[in-house]
N, C-alpha and C positions, 0 to 999 in steps of 0.2 A: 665706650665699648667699640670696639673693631666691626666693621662691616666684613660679610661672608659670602664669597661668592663661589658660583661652581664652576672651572674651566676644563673641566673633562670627565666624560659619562663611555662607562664601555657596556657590553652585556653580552650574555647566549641565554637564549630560552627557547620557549616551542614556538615563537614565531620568527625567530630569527637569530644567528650566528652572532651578531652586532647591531648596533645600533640604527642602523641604516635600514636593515630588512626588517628589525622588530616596527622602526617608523612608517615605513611603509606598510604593515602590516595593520596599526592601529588605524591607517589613515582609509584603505580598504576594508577595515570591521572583518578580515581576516582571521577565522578560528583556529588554533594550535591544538585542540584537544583531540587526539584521536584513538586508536587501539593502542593497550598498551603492549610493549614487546619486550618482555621481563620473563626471568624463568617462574614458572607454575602458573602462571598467569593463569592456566583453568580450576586453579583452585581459588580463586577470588569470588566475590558476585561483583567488585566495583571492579572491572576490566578498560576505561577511561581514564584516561590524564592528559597534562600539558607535558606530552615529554618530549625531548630533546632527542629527534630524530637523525640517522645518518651521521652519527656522531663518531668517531674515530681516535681513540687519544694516542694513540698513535703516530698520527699526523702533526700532535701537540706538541709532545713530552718524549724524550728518552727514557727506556726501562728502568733504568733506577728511578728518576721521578716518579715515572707511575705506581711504584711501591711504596713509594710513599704519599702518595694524594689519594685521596680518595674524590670518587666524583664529585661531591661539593665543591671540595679543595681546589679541584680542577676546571670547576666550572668557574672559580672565583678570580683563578689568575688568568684565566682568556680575559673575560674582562675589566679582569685591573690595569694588562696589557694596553688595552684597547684605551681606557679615560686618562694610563696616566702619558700616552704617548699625543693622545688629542692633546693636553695640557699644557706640555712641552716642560715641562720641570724635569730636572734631577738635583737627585739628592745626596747634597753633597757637603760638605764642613757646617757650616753654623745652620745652615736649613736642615741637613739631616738629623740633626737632634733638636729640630722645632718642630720635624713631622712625623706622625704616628697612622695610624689604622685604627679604626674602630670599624669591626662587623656584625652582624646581624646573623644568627643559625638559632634555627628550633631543636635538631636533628644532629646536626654536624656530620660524622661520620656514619650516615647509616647505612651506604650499600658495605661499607668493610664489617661494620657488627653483623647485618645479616650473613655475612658474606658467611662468618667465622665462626656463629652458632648454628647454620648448616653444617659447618665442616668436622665442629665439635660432636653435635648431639643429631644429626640423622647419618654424617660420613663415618663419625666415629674415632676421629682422629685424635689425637694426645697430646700434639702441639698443634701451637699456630704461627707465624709469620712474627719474628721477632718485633715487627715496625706496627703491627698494631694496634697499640697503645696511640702512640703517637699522630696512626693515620685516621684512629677515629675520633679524637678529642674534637672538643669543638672550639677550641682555638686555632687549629692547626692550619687554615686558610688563611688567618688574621697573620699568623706566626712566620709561615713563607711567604706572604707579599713583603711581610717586615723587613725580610732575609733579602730578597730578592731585589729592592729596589731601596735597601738603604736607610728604612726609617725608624730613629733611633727615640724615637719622640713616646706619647703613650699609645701602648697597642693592646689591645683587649679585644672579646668578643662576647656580646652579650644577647644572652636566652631567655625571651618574655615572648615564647609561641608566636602569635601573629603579629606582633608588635615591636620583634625583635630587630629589626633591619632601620623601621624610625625613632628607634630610640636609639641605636646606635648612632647614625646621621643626625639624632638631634642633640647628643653628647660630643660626637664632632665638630659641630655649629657654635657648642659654647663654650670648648675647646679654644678654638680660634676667638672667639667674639671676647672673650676675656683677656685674652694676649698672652695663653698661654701655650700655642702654638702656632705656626704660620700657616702652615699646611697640612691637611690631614683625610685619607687612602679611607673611604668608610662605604657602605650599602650592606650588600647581604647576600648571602647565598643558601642555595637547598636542592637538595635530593633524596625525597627520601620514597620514590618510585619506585621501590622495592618488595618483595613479597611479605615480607616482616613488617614494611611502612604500611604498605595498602590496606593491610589485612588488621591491624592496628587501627586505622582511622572509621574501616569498615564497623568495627564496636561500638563506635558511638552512633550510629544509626543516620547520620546526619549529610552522606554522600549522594550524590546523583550518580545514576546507571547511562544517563544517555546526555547530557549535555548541563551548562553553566547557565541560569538562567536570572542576572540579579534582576528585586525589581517587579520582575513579571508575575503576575498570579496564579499561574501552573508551576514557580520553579519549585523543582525536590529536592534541593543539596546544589551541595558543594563539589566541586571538582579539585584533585589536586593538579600541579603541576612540579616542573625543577625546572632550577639556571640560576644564573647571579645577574645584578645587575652592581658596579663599582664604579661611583665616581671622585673624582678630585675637588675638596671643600679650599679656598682657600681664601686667605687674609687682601680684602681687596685692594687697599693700598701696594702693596706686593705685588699680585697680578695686573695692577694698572702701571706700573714700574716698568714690566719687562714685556707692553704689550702685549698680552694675554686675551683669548677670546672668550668674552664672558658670556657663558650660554644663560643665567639665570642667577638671582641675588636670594641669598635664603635670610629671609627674615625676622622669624621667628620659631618658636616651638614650645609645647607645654609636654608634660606625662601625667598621667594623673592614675590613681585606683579604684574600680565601681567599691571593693569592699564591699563586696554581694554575695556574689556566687561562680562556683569552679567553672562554669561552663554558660549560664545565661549570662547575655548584656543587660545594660545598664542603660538607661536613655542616659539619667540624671549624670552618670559617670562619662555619658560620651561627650555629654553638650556642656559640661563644665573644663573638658579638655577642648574642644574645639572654643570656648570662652577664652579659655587664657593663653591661648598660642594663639588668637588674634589679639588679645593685650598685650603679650609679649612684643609682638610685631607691630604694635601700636598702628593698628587696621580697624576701620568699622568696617559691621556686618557687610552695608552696604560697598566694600572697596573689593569682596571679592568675587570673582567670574564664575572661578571654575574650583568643582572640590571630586579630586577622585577619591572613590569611595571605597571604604571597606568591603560593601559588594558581595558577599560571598555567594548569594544566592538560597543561605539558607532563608526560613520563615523569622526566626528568630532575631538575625543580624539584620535584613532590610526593615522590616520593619521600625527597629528600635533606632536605627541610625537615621531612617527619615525623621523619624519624632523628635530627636534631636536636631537637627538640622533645622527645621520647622520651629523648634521652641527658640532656637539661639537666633537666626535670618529673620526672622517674622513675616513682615510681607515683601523682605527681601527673597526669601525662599525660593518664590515663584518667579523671580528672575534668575536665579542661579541655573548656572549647568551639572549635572552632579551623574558622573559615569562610574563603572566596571568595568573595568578592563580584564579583570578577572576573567569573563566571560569568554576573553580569547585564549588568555596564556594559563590560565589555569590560579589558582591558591596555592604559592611557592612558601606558604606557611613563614618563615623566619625569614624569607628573601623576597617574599612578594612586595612589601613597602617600596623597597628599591627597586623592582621595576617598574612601577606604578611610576615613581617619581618619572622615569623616563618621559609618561602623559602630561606631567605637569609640567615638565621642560619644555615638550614637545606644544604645548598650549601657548605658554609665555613666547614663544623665540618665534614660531611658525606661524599662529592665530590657526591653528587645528585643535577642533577639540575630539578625542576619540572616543567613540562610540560604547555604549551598551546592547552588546549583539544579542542574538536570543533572546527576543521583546516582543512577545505575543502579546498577552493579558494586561492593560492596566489594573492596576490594584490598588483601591482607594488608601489604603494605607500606605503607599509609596507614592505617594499623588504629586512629586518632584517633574522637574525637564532632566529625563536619568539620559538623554540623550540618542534615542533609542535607533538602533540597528545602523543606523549611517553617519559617518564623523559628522561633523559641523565645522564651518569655516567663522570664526568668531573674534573679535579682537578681546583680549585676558591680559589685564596687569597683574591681578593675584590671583594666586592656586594652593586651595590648600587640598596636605593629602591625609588622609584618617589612617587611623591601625587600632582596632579593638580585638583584642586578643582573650583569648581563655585564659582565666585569672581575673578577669578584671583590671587586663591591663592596658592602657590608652597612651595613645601617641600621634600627635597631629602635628606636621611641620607645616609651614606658611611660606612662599614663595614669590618672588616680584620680578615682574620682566626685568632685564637688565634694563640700564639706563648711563 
């Protein structure tokens, strides 16, 4: 099998434009969540998110483009921009048909759906916007990076709620590790910040009013956020070839099913996927440092995801680092995996581990080193990162400093 390594990471989210100010963001325990500023916003109760402030597409995109991306779309080529220019590839005759995209969306197009069942059923109006179709699909980020940078290889997007972005990346990884592509464009993106999204997630009961708290024994919910985070998966033979700067070696990865229930986790489902995506990666318990965490900050997720952690680690556990980052940038739902991943590059390459902000209470049931409220400077060969998603759907990729 092929080794996989990553030579370019881009992003925008609520703590930063790219990759540089989201790092320096995590490495200050800097919070992204604040008011949100969406229309109707005072008919919500959850008036909080990670959103992407001061944002201008404008300053991106020409007006046709913008009719046809929808902010997902648009969040996904800044930073596809961004990892595949770090990378220094283009694609071109025999590489352009070895490389593909795979991404991660819960949501896909949702400020265009909301945009256009306003326009229907309170404006009144009789048509809509011939492009649509096209700007709300949720391939349609995967489909123009495709267009846009040549890759003629497999490109799909795929939709498993929180878990959509590591299983994309970890379909990428065995893409390449089988040989059957060199290179390939994958992470995730999400916005669904919207009055239609917010007001949607508000019904399941499960949001916080005032802040992201994983971990801690006061938190109440979940925060959302949006942005993408896109980086470049590639064949490492290939990247050592042409001088390539290897930010991080991806190892391994498992997916697995609770086969439970639509909305509760699964310990037994979490920690049989974090099992086999260190088998995969032919790692013992004890080889890894650091594990970002699912995190959401509900009761429900921390707790089950310590228990898990603690049944597969043993009395490795209590050595591990095990963060949220969530806590800054918010739960990007389909795209949050991927900027997670950013912490676990950011651990392996810098020895920074980022923090879990908003860490009052310990809570004997999260009895982990979650990291709390201030980075740590630590030295991390392995990181793995979690994704437990509604469905019963698991996704844990494994990570190795470059070497």
């Amino acid at each position: 099998m092929h080794r996989v390594v990553i030579t370019g990471q881009g992003t925008i989210n609520a703590l930063g434009a790219d990759v540089a100010q989201t790092l320096d963001a995590f490495k200050a325990g800097r919070c992204g969540i604040s008011e949100l500023e969406i229309r109707d916003v005072d008919r919500l109760a959850i008036k909080i998110g990670g959103q992407v402030k001061n944002y201008d597409p404008n300053a991106e995109f020409n007006r046709q483009q913008i009719a046809l991306y929808d902010r997902y779309t648009q969040f996904s080529l800044i930073a596809g921009r961004e990892a595949i220019s770090q990378s220094g590839l283009t694609f071109s005759g025999e590489l352009a048909a070895q490389a593909g995209v795979v991404l991660g969306t819960a949501g896909g197009g949702m400020n265009t759906q909301d945009e256009n069942y306003r326009a229907v059923y309170e404006d009144g109006k009789n048509r809509v916007h011939p492009f649509v179709v096209p700007k709300l699909m949720n391939n349609a980020a995967a489909s123009h990076l495709s267009m846009d940078y040549n890759l003629k290889g497999p490109s799909f997007t795929v939709a498993t709620a929180c878990a959509s972005s590591n299983h994309a990346m970890g379909l990428a990884f065995q893409f390449i590790r089988s040989g059957m592509t060199k290179a390939m464009v994958t992470g995730g993106s999400e916005s669904m910040l919207c009055f239609g999204g917010v007001k949607a997630w508000e019904g399941l009961r499960v949001m916080s009013k005032d802040a992201c708290r994983p971990f801690s024994a006061n938190r109440n919910g979940m925060v959302q956020g949006e942005g993408a985070a896109i980086f470049v998966f590639e064949e490492y033979e290939h990247a050592r070839a042409r001088g390539a700067t290897i930010l991080a070696e991806v190892v391994g990865f498992a997916m697995a099913s609770d086969a439970a229930d639509i909305v509760m986790p699964s310990k037994q489902g979490a920690a049989r996927t974090i099992t086999a995506a260190l088998k995969d990666a032919r790692l013992a318990p004890s080889d890894v440092g650091y594990i970002n965490a699912h995190g959401t900050g509900t009761a429900a997720n921390d707790k089950t995801e310590c228990a898990a952690v603690a049944d597969v680690f043993g009395a490795h556990a209590d050595k591990l680092m095990m963060s949220s980052t969530k806590s800054m940038h918010g739960h990007l739902i389909g795209g949050t995996g991927a900027v997670e991943l950013l912490a676990c590059i950011m651990a392996l390459r810098e020895g920074v581990v980022a923090p879990t902000i908003n860490y009052d209470e310990p809570d004997p049931e999260c009895a982990l080193d979650v990291v709390p409220n201030t980075a740590r400077d630590a030295k991390v060969d392995v990181a793995l990162s979690n994704a437990f998603a509604f469905g019963g759907m698991n996704a844990v990729l494994a990570l190795r400093k470059a070497s």
